[in-house]
PDB file as gemmi writes it, atoms N, CA and C in Angstrom:
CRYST1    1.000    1.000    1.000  90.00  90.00  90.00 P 1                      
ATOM      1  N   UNK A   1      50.663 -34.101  48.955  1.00  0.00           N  
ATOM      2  CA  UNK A   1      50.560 -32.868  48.142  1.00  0.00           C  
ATOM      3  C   UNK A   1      49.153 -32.753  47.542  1.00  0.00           C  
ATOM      4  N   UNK A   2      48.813 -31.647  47.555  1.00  0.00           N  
ATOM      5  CA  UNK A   2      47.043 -30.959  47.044  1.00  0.00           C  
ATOM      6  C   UNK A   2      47.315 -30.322  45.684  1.00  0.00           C  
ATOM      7  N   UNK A   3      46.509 -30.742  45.208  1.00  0.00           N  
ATOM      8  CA  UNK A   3      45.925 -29.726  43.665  1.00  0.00           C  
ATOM      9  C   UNK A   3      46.130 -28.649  43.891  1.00  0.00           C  
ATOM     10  N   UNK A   4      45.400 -28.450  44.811  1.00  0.00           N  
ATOM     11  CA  UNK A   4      45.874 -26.449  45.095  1.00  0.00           C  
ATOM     12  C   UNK A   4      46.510 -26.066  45.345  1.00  0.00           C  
ATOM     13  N   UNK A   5      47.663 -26.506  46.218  1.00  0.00           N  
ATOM     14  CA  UNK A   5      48.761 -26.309  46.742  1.00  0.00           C  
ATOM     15  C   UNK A   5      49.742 -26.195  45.561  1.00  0.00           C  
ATOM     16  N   UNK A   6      49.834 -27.129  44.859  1.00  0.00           N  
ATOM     17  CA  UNK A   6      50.389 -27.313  43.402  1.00  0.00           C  
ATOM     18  C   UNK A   6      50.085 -26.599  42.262  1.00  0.00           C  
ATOM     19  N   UNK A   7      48.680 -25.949  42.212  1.00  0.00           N  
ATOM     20  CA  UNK A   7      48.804 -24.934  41.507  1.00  0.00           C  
ATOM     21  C   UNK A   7      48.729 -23.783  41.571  1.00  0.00           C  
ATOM     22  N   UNK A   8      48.865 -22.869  43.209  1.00  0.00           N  
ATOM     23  CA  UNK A   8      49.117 -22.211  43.503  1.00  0.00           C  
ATOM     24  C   UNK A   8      50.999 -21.928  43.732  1.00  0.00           C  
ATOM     25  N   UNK A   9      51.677 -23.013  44.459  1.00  0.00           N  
ATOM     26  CA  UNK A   9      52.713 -23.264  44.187  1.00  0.00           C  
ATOM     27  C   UNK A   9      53.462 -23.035  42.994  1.00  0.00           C  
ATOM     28  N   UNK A  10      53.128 -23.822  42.104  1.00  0.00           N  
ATOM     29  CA  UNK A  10      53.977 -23.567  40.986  1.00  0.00           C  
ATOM     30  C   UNK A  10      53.797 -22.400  40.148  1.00  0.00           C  
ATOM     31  N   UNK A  11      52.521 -21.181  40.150  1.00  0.00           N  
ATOM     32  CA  UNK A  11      52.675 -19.969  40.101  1.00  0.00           C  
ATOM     33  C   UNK A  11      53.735 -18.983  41.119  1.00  0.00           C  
ATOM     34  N   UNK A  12      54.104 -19.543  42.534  1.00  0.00           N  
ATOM     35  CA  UNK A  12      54.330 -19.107  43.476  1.00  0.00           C  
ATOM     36  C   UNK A  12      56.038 -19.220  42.982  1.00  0.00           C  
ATOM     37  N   UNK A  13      56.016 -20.312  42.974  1.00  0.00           N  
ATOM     38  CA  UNK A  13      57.448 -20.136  42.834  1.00  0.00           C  
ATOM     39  C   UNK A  13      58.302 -19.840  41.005  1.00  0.00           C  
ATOM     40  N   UNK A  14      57.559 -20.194  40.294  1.00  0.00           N  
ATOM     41  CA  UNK A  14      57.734 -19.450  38.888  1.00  0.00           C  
ATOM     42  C   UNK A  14      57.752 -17.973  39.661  1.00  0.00           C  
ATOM     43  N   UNK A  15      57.241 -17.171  39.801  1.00  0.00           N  
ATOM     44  CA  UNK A  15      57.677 -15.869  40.341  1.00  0.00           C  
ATOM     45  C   UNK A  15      58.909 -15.687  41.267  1.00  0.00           C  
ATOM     46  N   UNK A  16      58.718 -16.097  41.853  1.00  0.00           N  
ATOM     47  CA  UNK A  16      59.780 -16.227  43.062  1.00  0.00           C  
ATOM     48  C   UNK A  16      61.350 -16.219  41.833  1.00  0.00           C  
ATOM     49  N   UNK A  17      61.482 -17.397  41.143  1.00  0.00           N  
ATOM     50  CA  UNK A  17      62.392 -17.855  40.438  1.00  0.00           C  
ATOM     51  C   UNK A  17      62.705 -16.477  39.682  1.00  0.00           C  
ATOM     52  N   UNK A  18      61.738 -15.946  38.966  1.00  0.00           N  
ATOM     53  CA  UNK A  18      61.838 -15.168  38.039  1.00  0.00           C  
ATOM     54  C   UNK A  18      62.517 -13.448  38.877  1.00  0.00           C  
ATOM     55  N   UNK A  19      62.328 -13.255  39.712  1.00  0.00           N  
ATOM     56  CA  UNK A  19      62.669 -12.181  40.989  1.00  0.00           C  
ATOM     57  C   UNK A  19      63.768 -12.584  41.718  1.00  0.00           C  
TER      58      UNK A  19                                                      
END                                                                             
């Protein structure tokens, strides 16, 4: 797992969740 991936991710799916 990447830094970026992870903090693109966990914006990614906080939305996702929230929808």
């Amino acid at each position: 797992f990447v830094p970026s991936f992870l903090r693109l991710g966990s914006w990614n799916i906080i939305m996702f969740v929230c929808f």
